[in-house]
C-alpha positions in Angstrom: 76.2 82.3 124.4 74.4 82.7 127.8 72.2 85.6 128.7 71.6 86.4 132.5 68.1 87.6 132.8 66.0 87.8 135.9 62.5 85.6 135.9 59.5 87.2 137.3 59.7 85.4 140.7 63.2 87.0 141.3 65.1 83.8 140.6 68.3 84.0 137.8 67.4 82.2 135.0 70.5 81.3 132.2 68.6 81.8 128.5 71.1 80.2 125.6 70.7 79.9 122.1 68.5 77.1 122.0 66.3 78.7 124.4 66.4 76.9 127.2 65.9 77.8 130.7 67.8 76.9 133.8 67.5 78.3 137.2 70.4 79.5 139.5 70.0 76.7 141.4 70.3 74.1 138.8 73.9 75.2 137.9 74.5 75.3 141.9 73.6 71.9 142.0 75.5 70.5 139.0 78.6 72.0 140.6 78.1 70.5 144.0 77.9 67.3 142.4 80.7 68.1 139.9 83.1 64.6 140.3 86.8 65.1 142.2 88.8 62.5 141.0 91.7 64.1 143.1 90.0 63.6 146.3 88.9 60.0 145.4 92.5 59.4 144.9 93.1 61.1 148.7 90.3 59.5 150.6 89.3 56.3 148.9 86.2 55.9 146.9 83.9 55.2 150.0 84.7 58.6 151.9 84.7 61.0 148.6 81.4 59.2 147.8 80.2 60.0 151.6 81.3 63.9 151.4 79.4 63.9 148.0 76.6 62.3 149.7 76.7 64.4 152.7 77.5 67.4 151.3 74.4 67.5 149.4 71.8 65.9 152.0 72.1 62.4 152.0 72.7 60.1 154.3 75.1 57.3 154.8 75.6 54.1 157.1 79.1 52.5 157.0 79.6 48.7 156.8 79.3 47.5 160.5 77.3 50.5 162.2 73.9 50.5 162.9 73.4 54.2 162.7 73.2 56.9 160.0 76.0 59.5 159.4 74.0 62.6 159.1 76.6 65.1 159.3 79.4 66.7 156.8 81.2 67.7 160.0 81.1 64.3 161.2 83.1 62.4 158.7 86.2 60.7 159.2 89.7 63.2 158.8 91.7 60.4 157.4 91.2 57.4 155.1 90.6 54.1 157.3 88.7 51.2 156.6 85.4 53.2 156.4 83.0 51.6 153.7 79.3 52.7 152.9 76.5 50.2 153.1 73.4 52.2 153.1 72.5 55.4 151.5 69.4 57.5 152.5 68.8 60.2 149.9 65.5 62.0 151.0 65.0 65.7 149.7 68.8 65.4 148.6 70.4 67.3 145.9 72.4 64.7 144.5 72.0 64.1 140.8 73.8 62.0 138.2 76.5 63.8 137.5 77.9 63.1 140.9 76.9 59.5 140.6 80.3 58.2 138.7 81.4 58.9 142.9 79.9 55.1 143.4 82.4 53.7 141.4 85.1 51.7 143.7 82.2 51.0 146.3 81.6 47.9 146.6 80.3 47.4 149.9 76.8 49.5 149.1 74.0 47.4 149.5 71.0 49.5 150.0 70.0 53.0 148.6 67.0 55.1 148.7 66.0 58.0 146.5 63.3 59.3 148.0 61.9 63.2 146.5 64.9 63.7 144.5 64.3 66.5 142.4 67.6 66.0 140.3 67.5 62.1 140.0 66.4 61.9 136.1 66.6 59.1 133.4 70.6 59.8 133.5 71.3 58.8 137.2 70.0 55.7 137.3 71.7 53.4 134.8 75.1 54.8 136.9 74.0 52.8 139.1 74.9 49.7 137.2 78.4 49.9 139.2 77.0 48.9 142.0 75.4 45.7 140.3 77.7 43.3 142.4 76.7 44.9 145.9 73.0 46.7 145.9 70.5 44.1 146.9 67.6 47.1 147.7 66.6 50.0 145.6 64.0 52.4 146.6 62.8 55.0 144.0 59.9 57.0 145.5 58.7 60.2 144.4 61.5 61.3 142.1 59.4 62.9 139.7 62.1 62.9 136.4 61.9 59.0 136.2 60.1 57.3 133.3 60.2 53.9 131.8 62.8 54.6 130.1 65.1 54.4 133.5 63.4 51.6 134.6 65.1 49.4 131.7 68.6 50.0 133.4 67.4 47.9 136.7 67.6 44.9 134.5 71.6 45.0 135.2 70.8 44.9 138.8 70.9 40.9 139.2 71.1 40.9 142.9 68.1 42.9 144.1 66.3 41.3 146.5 63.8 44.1 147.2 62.9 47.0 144.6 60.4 49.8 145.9 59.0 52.3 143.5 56.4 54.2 143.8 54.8 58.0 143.2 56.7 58.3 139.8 53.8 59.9 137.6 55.3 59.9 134.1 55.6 55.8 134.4 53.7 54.2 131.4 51.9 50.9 132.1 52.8 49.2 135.5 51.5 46.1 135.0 53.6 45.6 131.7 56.6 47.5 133.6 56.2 45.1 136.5 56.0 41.9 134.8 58.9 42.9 132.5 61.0 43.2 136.0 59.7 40.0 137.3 61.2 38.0 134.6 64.5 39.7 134.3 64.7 39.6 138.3 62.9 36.6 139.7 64.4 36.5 143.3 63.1 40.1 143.8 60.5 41.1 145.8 59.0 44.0 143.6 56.3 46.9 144.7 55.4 49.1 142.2 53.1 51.4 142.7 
């Protein structure tokens, strides 16, 4: 059972039984990144993924463009042969329960998380359908990461370039950095 209660900065707080608290905003994002399967099925996977993307403040470059598509209201009306190659997630509100959206794109060869407050442990082994595209990952300042997300990068085989940096709750870099090394020798890793 959920109890609405009202914190003392204002905010709505959700209290169940096992006492644990989430904020309005939380929920709001968990919803926005709720998966449509029906409008994968309209669009394509590339464009749902985009209007997820978009929607909640990231960026994408198509396959063949030089520039970023930085606006919802921008996106193509109709499903063409519009396929994502980049994504720019900085200060988005994506999280992984709107990552199963990069499944059925396999054109996606860079993506950056960059102060993602919702990218945990969860989102990044989703990633692993994208293991036959992404050649760069950048994971910088997404607090909720620890080594134990680190381990799913392994299944990444074709990074050429892995960034990742200002994750405090990392363990030993050096060991963590090694470990990648050997696992993914043609990649040019900066951890730090």
């Amino acid at each position: 059972m959920k109890i609405q209660i009202l914190n003392k900065l204002g905010s709505v707080v959700f209290r169940n039984k096992s006492n644990q608290n989430r904020t309005l905003f939380y929920w709001l994002t968990i919803i926005f990144n709720r998966v449509d399967e029906q409008r994968i099925k309209e669009l394509g996977p590339d464009l749902a993924c985009a209007e997820w993307l978009l929607r909640n403040g990231a960026f994408v470059r198509w396959k063949n463009c030089s520039e970023e598509l930085t606006s919802y209201d921008s996106l193509p009306t109709e499903k063409n042969n519009y396929f994502i190659e980049a994504v720019n997630a900085n200060d988005a509100g994506i999280s992984h329960v709107g990552f199963p959206y990069f499944e059925g794109c396999k054109h996606i060869k860079e993506i950056k998380l960059e102060n993602c407050r919702y990218i945990n442990n969860q989102a990044i082994p989703l990633l692993s359908v994208l293991k036959d595209s992404l050649n760069k990952l950048e994971l910088i300042n997404c607090k909720s990461i620890t080594n134990e997300s680190l381990q799913a990068i392994k299944i990444l085989k074709n990074l050429e370039t892995l960034k990742i940096q200002g994750l405090p709750y990392l363990g030993d870099k050096d060991s963590i950095c090694k470990e990648l090394i050997e696992v993914l020798p043609n990649c040019k890793i900066d951890l730090s």
